[in-house]
N, C-alpha and C positions, 0 to 999 in steps of 0.2 A: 409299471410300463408306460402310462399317460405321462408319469412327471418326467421322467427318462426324454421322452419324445419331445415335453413342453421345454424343457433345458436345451435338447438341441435347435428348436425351432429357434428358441429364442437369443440361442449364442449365434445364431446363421444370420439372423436379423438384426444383430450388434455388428456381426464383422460387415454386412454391406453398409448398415449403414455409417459407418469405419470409413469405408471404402470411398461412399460418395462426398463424406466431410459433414454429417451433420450427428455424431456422435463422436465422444472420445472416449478413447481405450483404456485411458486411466481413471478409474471412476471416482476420487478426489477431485479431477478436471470436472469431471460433471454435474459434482457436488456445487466446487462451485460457480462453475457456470450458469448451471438451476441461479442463484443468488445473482448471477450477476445480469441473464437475462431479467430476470423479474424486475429491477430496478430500469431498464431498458425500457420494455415495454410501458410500466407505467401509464408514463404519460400518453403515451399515444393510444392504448388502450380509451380512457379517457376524453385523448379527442376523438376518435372511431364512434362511441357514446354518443357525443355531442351532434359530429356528424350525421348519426343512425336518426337523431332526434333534429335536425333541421329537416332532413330529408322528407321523411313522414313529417312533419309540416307543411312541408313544399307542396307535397303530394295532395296531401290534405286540403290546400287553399285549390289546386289545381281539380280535384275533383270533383270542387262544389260548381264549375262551368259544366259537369255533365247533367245536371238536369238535378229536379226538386226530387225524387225517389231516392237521388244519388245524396242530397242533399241532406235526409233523414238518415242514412244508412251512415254518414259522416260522424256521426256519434259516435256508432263503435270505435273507429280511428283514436277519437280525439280523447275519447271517454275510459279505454283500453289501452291500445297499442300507444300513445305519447305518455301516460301516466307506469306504463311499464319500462320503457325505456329509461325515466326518469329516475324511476327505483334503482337499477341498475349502476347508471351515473352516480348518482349519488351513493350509492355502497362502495361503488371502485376509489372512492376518497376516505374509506376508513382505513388506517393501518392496521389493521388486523385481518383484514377482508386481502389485503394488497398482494402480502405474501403469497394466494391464490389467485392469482388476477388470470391464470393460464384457465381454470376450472371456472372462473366468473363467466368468462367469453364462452366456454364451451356451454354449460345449464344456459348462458342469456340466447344463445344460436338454438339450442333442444328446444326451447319453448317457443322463441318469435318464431321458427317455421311454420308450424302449425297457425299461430294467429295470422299470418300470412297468406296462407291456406284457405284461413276462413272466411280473411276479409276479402279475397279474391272471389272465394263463393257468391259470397252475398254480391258483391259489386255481376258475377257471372247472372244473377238471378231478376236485374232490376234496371242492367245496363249491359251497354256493348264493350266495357273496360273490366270485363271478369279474366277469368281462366284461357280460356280458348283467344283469348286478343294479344294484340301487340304490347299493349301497354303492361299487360298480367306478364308477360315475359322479361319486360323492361323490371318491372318487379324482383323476378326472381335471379335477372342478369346482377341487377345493383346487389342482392341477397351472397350472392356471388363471392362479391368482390370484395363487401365486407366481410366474410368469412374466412376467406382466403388473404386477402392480402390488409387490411384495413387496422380489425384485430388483432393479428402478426402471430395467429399460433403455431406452434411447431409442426412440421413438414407432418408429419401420421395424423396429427388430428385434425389439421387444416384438409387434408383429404377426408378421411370421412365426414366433417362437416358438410364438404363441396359435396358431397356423394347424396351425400342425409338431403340438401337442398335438392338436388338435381330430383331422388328419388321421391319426395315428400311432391314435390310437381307436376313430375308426372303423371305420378298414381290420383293426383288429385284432379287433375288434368281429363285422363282418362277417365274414375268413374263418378263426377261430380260435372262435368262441361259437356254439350254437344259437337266440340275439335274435331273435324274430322283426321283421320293419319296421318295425310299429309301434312296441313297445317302445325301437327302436332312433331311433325319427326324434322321440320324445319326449325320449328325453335327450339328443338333439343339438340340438334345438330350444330344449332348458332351458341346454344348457351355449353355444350360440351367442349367447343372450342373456347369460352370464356373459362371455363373450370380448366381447360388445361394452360392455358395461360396464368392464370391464378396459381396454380398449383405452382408451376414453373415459379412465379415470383413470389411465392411464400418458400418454395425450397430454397431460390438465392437469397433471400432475407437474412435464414437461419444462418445461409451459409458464411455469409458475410457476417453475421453477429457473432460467430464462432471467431472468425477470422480474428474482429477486433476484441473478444477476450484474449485471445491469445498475445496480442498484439500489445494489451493493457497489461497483462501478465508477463510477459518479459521485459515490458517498461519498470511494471513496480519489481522484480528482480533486480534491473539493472539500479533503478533507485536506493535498495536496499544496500546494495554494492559500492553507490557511492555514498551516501551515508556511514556505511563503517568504516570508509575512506576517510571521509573528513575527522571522523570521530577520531580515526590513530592519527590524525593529523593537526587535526583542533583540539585544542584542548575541551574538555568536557562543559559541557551548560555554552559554550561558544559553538559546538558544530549546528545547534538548529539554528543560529544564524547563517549560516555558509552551504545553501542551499545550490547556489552557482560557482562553480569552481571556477566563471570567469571573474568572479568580483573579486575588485582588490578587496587584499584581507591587511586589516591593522586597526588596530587596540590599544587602548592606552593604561595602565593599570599602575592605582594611585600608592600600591601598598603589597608587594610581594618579598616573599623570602625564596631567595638562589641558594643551589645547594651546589657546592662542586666538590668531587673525588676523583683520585687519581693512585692507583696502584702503584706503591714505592716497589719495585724490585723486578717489574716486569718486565722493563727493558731488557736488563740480564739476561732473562731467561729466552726472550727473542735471538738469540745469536745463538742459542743450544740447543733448541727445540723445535720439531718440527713445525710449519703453519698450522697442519692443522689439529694437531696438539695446544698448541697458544689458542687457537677459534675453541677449543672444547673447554679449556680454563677458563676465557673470559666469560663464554656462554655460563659456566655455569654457575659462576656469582651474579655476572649481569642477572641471570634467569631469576636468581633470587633477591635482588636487586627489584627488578620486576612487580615480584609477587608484595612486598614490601609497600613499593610504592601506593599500590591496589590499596592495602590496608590501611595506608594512613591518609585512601584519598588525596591526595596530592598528584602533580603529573609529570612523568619524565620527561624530558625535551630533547637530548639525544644523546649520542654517544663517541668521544671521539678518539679514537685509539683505545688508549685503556681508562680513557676520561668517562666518567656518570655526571651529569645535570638532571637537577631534579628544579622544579617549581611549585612554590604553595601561596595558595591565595587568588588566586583566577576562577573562573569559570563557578559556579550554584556553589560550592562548600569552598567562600574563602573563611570565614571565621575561624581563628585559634591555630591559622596556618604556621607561625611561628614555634608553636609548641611541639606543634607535630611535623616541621622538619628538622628539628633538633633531635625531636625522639628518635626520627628516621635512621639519621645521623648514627645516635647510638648502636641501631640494629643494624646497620652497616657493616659499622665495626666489628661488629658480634658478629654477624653471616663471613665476614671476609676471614678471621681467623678461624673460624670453623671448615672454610671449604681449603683452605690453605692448611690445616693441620693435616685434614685427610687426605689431598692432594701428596702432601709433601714441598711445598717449595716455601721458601720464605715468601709471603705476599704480606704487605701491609697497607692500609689505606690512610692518606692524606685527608681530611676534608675542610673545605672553608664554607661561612654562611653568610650573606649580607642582607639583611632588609632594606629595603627603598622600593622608588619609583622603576617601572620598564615600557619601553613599548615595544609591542607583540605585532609581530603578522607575518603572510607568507612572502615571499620575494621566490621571481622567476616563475617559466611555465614546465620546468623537468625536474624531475624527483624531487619535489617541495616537498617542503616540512617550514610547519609552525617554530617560530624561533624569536627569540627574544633582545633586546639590544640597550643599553643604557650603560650609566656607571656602577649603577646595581650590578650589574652580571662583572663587570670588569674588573669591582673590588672584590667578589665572591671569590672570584678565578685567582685574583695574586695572595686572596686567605689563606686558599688551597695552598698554594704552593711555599707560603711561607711557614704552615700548617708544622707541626713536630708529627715523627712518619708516626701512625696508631694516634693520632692523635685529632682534633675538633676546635678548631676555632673558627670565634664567630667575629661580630665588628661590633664596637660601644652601642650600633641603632641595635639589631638582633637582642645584646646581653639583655640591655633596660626591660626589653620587652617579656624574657623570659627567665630575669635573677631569682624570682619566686617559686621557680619548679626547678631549677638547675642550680648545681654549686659549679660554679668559675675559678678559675683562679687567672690573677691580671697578669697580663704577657707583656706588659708597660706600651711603649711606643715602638713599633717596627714603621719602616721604610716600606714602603711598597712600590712595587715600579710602576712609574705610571699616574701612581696616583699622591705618594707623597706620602706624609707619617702619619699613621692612624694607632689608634689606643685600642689595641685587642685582645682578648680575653680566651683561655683556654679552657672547656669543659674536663671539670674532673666527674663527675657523679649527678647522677639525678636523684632531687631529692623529695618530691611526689609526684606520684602520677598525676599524667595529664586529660582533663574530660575529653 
């Protein structure tokens, strides 16, 4: 029956505090909010520390004008309360302590009350700056303010702290000073209006600290978003270069192999089939097309019409890139007669390959895409086309590169447009595999 009761107290205490903004309802949020406040605070924890520890110095130089009794009793301060605070300070720079830095403040506030308490006593017993005076107030005002706002602990416990002082005062107040009521229900009226103000800016503290995880959390969201942006858009081991989608992007790249293919038969089929019948055919070689590239690490560059471009040798894994769009090449071939047999249509793939130089980047501010440009891509493209249908030619730079793992056979000198006669060679078989 008690836990039944403590579940609802404690679900009634989640939704207000839901309500005023200083908890959230998904408790992953709070997870890591817990982490993200704790780094926050920190430092300021730290200087509050430091703060606490001028302060009581201050005080300290300031109380030795009350006289020689005052002057002896200076000991405790200096001998206690500065070498405790010190402790403290110096624990909240351990990282292992840090993660707790919410529980530091609260056990360093449980214990300085009471010495607070005491040093009041004594100063009450030997001077006119104890309990019962203005300055024993000013005391527990400034107690206060580091508690509540200095600190920065969370709205529940920043209240009981403030309470713990208020209470720890009075009662020390009342049976340890000769205060009279009066006296006494004035500075607890002056310093209750300190706690409520404390309170008030310890709750908008959190509140605001909420605000900015939130505010940092759908930043790094949005971050994330364009990151995998650049990534389908940049080539790989290039998008952590391209952190500003306003920088110009361009590259220059000493040594790449272009791939191009081009479905023989699919125009035909475009005059007798529906669109989106042809969008389900390309998809689904493209698709495997796709999956391919993945494998041999290489990167598509786009697609036009029923045209595939591939690129190898850019971005962390250009090594052996010639190999492996050769190889590609072959599973091309393989994948297109496979989804073509099952389909049913006659499809066959064209492909040309050229090695050289290119230079890379995006051009334009609408629907960019990373794209490529040189003679490289220009003799790849007219391979293609000069290409036997089912078939894989590459150019004399590509063969050299790759006569060791592939058997060729020479296509003599073709014409190309554009570019003039070139000595090209047509893949029959591969003849070992490639690392």
């Amino acid at each position: 029956m008690l836990g039944v009761a403590r579940i609802r107290i404690q679900s009634n205490l989640n939704q207000l505090l839901i309500a005023i903004g200083i908890f959230f309802e998904n408790p992953s949020d709070e997870i890591e909010y817990s982490r993200f406040r704790i780094q926050k605070i920190i430092l300021q924890t730290q200087i509050a520390f430091v703060l606490s520890l001028i302060t009581n110095l201050v005080f300290g130089f300031w109380d030795t004008l009350a006289g020689e009794d005052v002057v002896r009793l200076m000991q405790w301060r200096f001998m206690v309360g500065l070498p405790f605070i010190a402790i403290f300070l110096s624990v909240s720079f351990w990282p292992r302590i840090q993660p707790y830095m919410v529980r530091l403040v609260f056990v360093f506030v449980l214990f300085f009350v009471p010495y607070l308490m005491f040093q009041l006593y004594l100063f009450e017993l030997s001077s006119n700056y104890g309990l019962s005076s203005g300055s024993g107030a000013l005391n527990i005002a400034l107690a206060l303010i580091f508690a509540l706002v200095f600190f920065r602990p969370p709205p529940l416990m920043g209240i009981f702290l403030g309470l713990y002082v208020l209470g720890g005062y009075f009662a020390a107040a009342l049976l340890l000073s000769d205060i009279g009521i009066y006296p006494l229900s004035a500075y607890m009226f002056s310093l209750n209006g300190i706690f409520v103000a404390g309170a008030f800016a310890c709750y908008m503290q959190e509140r605001n600290l909420r605000q900015e995880f939130l505010g940092a959390k759908r930043l790094s969201v949005e971050n994330e978003v364009l990151e995998k942006l650049l990534i389908e858009i940049v080539p790989h081991g290039l998008a952590n270069k391209r952190k500003n989608m306003n920088d110009i992007v361009a590259d220059s790249f000493g040594e790449v192999s272009i791939l191009f293919s081009d479905l023989v038969g699919f125009t035909n089929l475009t005059k007798r089939l529906a669109p989106q019948h042809l969008v389900e055919i390309l998809d689904s070689i493209f698709s495997e097309f796709d999956a391919l590239v993945d494998t041999y690490n290489v990167e598509k560059v786009k697609t036009i019409g029923d045209a595939y471009m591939v690129i190898g040798g850019v971005g962390e894994d250009a090594g052996n890139h010639v190999e492996r769009i050769v190889e590609l090449a072959e599973r091309m071939q393989e994948v297109t007669k496979d989804v073509s047999g099952a389909l049913g249509y006659p499809l066959e793939l064209r492909i040309g390959i050229h090695t050289g130089s290119v230079v890379g980047g995006i051009i334009g501010k609408r629907k960019m895409a990373y794209d490529y440009w040189g003679d490289t891509v220009n003799i790849a493209s007219r391979l293609e086309n000069s290409a036997p249908k089912g078939g894989i030619r590459v150019s004399e730079q590509t063969y050299w590169r790759v006569h060791d793992h592939f058997d060729f056979d020479a296509a003599g000198e073709v014409d190309l447009k554009g570019v003039g006669k070139m000595q090209v060679f047509d893949l029959s078989k591969k003849t070992q595999p490639v690392n």
